[in-house]
N, C-alpha and C positions, 0 to 999 in steps of 0.2 A: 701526869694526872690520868687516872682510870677511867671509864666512862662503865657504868654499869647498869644496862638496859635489862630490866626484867619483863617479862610476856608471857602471861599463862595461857596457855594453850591447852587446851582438852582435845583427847580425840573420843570422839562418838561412838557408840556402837547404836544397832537399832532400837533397842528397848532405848536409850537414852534419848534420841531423835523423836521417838514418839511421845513417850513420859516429859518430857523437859520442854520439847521443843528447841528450835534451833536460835530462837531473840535472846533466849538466856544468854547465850555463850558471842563473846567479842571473836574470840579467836577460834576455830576449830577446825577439828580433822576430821573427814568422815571417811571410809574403805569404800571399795569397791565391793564389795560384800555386802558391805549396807546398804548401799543403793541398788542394789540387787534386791537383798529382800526385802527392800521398799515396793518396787517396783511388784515383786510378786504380792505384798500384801494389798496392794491396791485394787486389785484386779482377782483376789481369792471368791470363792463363793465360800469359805469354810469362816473368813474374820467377820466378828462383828462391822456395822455400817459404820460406827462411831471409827473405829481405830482405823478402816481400807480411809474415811475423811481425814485421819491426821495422815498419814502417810500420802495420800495425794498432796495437800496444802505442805509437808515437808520436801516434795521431790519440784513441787512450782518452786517456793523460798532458794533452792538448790540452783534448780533451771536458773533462775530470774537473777539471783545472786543478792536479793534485797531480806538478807537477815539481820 
């Protein structure tokens, strides 16, 4: 008998973390990269306030582990 588990798994990049947000997705992958330029758009003086706020609330969700 076979056993055949499927599991979709997305991996993230930033534009998808910020547009999507992270509750969307059960399973995902995000780089190290991404959470780099998270981390830089948070803190930019160049991004709008709207987008440096989803990227803070994406890097707590990250932190906290409650996506």
């Amino acid at each position: 008998m076979k056993l055949l588990v499927t599991m979709n798994y997305n991996f993230l990049d930033t534009s998808a973390v910020l547009n999507a947000g992270l509750k969307k997705y059960s399973h995902a992958y995000i780089s190290p990269t991404t959470l780099t330029e998270l981390e830089s758009i948070k803190t930019s003086n160049k991004k709008d306030e709207h987008i440096k706020y989803l990227a803070r609330e994406a890097i707590r969700n990250i932190t906290s582990n409650t996506i």
